[in-house]
C-alpha positions as CSV (number, residue, x, y, z in Angstrom):
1,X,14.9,20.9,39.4
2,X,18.1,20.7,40.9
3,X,19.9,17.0,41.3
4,X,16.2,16.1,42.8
5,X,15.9,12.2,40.9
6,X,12.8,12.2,38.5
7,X,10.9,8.9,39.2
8,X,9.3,7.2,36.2
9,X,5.6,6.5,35.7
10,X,4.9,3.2,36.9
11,X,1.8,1.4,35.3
12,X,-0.1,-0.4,38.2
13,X,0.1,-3.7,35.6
14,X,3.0,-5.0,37.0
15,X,6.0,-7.2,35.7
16,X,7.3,-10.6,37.3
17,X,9.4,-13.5,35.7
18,X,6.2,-15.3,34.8
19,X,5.3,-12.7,32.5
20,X,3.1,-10.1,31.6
21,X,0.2,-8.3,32.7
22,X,-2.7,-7.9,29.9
23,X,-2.3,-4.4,29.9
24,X,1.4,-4.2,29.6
25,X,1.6,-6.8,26.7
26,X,-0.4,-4.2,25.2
27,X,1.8,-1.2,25.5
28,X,4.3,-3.5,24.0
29,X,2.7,-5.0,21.1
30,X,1.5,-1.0,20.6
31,X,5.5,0.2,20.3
32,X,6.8,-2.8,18.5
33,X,4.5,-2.5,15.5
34,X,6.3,0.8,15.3
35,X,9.8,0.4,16.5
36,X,12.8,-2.6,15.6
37,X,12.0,-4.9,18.6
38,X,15.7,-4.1,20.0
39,X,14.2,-0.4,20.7
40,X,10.9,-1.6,22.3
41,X,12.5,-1.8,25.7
42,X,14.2,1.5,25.8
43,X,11.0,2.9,25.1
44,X,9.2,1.2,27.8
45,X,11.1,2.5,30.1
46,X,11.2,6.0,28.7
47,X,7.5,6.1,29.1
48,X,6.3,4.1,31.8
49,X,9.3,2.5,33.7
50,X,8.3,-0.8,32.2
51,X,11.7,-3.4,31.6
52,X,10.6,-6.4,29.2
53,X,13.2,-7.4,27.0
54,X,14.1,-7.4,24.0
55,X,13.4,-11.3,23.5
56,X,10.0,-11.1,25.2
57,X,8.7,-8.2,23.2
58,X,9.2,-10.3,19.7
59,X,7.1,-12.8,21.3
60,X,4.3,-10.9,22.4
61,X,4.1,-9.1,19.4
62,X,4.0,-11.8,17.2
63,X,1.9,-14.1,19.1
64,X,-0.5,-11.2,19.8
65,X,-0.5,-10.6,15.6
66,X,-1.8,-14.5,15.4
67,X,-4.5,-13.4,17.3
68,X,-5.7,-10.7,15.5
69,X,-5.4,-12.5,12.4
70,X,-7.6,-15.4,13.7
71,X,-10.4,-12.9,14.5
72,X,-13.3,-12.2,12.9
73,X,-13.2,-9.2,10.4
74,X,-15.1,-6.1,12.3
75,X,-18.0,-5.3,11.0
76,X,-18.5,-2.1,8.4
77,X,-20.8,0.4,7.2
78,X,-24.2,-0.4,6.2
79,X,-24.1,-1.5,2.5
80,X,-25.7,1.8,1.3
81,X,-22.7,3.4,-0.4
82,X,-23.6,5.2,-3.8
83,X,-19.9,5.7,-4.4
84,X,-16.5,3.9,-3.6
85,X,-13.0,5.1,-4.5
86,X,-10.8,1.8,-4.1
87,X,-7.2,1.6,-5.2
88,X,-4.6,-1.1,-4.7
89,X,-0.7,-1.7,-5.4
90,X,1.9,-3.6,-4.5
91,X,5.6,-2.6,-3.1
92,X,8.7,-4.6,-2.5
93,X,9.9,-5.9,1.5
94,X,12.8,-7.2,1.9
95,X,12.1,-11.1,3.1
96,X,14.9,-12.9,4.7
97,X,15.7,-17.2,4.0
98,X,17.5,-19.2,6.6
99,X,19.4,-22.3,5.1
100,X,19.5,-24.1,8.6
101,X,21.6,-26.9,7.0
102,X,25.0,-23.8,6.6
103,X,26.5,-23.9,9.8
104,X,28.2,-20.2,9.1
105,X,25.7,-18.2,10.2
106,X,27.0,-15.4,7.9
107,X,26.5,-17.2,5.0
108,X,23.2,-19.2,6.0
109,X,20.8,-15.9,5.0
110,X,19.6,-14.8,1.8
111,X,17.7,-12.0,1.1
112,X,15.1,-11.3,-1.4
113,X,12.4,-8.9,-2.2
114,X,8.5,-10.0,-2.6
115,X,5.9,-8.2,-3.0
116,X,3.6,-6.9,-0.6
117,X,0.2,-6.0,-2.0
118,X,-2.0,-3.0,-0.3
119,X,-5.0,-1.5,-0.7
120,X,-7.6,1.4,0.5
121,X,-11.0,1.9,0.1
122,X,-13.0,4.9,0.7
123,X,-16.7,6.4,0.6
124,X,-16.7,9.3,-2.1
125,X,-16.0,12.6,0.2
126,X,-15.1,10.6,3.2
127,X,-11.3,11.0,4.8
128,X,-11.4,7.5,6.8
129,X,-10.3,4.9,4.6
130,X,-10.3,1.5,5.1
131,X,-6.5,-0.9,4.5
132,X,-6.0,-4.1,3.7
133,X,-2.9,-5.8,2.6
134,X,-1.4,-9.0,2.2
135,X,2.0,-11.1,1.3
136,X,0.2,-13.8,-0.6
137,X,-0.8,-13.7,-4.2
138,X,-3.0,-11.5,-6.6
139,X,-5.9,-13.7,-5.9
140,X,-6.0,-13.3,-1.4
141,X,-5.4,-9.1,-2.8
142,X,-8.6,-9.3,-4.8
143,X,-10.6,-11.0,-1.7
144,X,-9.1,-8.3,0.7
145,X,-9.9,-5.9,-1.6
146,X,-13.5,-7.0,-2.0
147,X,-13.6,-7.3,1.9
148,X,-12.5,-3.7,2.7
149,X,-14.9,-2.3,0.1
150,X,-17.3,-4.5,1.9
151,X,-16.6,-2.9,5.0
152,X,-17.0,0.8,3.9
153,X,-20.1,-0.4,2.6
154,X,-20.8,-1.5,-0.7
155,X,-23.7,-3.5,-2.0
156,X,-26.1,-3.5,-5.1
157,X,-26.3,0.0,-6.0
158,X,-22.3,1.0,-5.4
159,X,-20.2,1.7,-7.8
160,X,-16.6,1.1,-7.2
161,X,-14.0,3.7,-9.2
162,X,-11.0,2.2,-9.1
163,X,-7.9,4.0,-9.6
164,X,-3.9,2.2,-9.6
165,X,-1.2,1.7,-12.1
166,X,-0.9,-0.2,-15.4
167,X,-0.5,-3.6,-13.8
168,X,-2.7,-6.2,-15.3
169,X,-3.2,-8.0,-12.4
170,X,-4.7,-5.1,-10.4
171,X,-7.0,-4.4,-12.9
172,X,-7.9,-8.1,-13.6
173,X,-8.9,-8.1,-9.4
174,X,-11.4,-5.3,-10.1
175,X,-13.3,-7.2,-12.4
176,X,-13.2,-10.2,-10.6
177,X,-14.8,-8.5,-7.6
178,X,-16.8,-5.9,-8.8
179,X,-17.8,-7.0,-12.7
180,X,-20.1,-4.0,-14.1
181,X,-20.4,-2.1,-10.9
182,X,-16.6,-0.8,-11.4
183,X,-14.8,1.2,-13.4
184,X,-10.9,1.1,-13.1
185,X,-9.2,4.5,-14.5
186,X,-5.3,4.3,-14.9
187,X,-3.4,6.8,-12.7
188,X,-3.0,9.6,-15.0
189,X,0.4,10.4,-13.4
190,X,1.7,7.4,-14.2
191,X,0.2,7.2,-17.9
192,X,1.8,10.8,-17.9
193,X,5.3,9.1,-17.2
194,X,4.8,7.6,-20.5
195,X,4.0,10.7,-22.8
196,X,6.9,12.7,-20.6
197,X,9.5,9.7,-22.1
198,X,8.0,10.9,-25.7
199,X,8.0,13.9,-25.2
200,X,11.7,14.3,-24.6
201,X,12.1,12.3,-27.9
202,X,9.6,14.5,-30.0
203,X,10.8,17.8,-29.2
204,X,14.5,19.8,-28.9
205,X,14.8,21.5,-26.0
206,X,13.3,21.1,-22.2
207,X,10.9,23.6,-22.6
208,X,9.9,22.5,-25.9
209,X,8.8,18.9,-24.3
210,X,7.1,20.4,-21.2
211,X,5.0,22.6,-23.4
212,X,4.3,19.8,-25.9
213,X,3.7,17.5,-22.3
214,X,1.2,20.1,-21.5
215,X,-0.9,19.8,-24.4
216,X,-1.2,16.2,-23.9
217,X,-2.3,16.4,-21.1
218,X,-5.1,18.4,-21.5
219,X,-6.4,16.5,-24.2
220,X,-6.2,13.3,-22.0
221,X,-8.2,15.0,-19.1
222,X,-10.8,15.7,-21.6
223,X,-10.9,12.2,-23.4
224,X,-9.4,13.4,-26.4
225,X,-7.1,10.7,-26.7
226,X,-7.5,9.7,-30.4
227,X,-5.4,13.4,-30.6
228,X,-2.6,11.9,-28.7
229,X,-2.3,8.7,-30.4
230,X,-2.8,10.4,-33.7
231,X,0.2,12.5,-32.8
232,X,2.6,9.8,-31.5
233,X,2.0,7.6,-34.2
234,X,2.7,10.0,-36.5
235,X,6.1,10.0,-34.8
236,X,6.4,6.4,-33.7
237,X,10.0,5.1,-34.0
238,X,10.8,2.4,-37.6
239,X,10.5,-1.2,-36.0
240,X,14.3,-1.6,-36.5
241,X,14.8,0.2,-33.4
242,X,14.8,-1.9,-30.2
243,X,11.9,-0.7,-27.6
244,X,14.5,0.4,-24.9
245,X,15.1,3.3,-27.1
246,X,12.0,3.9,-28.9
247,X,9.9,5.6,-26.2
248,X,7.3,7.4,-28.6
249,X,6.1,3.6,-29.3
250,X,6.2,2.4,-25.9
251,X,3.7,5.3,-25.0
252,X,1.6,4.5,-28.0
253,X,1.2,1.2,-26.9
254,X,0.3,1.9,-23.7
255,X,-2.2,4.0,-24.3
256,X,-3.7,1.9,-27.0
257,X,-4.0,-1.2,-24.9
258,X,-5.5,0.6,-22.5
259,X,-7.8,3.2,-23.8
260,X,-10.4,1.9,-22.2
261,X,-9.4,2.6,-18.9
262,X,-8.5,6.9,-19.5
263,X,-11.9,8.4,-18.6
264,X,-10.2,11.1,-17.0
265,X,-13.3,13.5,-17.9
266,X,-15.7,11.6,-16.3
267,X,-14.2,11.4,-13.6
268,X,-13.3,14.6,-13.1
269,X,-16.4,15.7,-13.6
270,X,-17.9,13.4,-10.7
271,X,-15.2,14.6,-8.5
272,X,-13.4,11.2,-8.5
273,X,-9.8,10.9,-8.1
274,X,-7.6,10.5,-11.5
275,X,-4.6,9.7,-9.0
276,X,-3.1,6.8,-6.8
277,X,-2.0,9.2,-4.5
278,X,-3.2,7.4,-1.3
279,X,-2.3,4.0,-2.1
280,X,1.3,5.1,-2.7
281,X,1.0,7.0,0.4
282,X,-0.3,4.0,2.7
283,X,2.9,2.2,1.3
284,X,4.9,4.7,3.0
285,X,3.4,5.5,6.5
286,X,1.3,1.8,7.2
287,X,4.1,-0.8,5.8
288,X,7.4,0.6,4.6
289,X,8.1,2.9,7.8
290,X,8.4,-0.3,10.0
291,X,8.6,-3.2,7.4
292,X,11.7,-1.7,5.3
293,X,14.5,-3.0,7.1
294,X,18.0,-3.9,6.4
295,X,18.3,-7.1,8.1
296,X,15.3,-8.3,6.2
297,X,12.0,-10.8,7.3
298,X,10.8,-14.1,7.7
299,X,7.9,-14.3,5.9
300,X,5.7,-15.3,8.2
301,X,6.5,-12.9,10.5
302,X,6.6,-9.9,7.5
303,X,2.3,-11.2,7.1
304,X,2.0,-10.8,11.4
305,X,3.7,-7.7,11.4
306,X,1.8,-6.6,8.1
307,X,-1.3,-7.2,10.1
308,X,-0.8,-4.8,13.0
309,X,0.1,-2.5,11.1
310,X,-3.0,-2.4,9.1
311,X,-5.0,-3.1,12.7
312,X,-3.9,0.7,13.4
313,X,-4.2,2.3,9.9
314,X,-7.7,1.3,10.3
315,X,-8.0,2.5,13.9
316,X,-9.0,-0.9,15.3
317,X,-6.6,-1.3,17.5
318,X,-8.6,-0.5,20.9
319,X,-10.7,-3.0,20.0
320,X,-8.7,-5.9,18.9
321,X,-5.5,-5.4,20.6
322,X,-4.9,-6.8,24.2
């Protein structure tokens, strides 16, 4: 190549102090709801030779988030599903509070972490699932919930098998949404952190409590779970001893309170998932990969930025993107 200079691709949109085109307020909003804003204009001009700064990109990304979120929900799937698999959790962002009044700037921030609820639905065998996601409360995660089911299409004759953690409050949204056409199963890996915690108690050695693990698990998979709390309560800990150390009760209790949410062998045997696998996954790759950082967000910007990043996940972003 020699010293011969390498011009960058232009985009025939162009660029002028008024601001800019359509297409180029695109390409922006695309890289910021991936990238810090502060890197946006490097990689502009990395790929198509595009300055905007830093400043301008914040803008356009948040105002273009404002007018997703005013939009109309796109339409779904006929409502003919037989089966959905739904799941839905919540992780912590880091949400930043601006005492306007301090006129220290490095002392007028506080930071605090609030929860950020997501969740997935799915037609049994399909791999294109549906997110949704929201800062607010349990009760605008319920109606997002209901609405992405909606969307993958759910009606009459669905059945919704939900699957998520011990939370009250998740499973409280399933049957406020879905009443008798759901049934909400506990992740088993989480239930198995449980027995793991009494297993280490019960037994002497480390391959003493993975064998003895093993066998629990085997009996929960085929619903024989009156065996497992048989066996822990046989064990369970004198009442003197405080609950941080008495971790053979704590898994009895768990399991008792919730036996009626461990059909692990009906569900295996319909090919249903006993595991919140992609829920904890959409955590990672559609919210915590941009929305984790140190410096923290105003809230309402964290629920913009929440929003096109669930626009992509879901693979609407041709269509309601500028």
């Amino acid at each position: 190549m020699g010293n011969r200079l390498i011009r960058p691709f232009i985009l025939s949109a162009k660029v002028s102090h008024r601001g800019c085109s359509q297409g180029v307020e695109r390409i922006v909003t695309d890289f910021a709801a991936d990238f810090p804003f502060g890197r946006v204009p490097d990689k502009l001009i990395e790929h198509h030779g595009v300055y905007v700064p830093a400043t301008s990109v914040r803008r356009i990304c948040l105002r273009q988030a404002d007018r997703i979120a005013a939009m109309k929900s796109l339409a779904g799937a006929a409502g003919d599903r037989k089966s959905i698999i739904a799941q839905m959790d919540g992780s912590m962002i880091p949400i930043v509070l601006i005492d306007f009044s301090q006129r220290d700037k490095r002392r007028n921030k506080t930071i605090f972490w609030k929860e950020a609820k997501v969740c997935v639905a799915y037609e049994q065998g399909s791999r294109t699932p549906v997110y949704g996601g929201t800062m607010g409360d349990v009760n605008a995660a319920g109606a997002i919930l209901y609405a992405i089911v909606q969307r993958v299409g759910f009606c009459d004759a669905t059945h919704v098998h939900g699957v998520g953690d011990g939370a009250t409050w998740i499973a409280d949204q399933f049957e406020q949404q879905f009443g008798t056409q759901h049934y909400y199963l506990i992740d088993f890996f989480h239930v198995c952190e449980y027995i793991a915690a009494a297993a280490l108690a019960l037994t002497s050695s480390s391959v003493e409590a993975a064998s003895w693990l093993s066998e629990q698990k085997e009996r929960l998979k085929v619903n024989r779970l009156d065996e497992v709390l048989a066996i822990l309560g046989s064990k369970v800990e004198p009442e003197t001893v405080k609950d941080e150390q008495a971790p053979v009760r704590k898994s009895l209790r768990y399991l008792s309170n919730r036996r009626h949410q461990l059909n692990y062998r009906d569900a295996i045997a319909n090919g249903l998932p006993i595991g919140s696998g992609i829920v904890e996954s959409a955590h990672k790759h559609v919210l915590q990969r941009r929305m984790k950082i140190a410096g923290g967000w105003r809230l309402e910007n964290a629920e913009r930025m929440m929003v096109l990043r669930i626009v992509k996940a879901n693979g609407d972003w041709d269509r309601q993107a500028a």
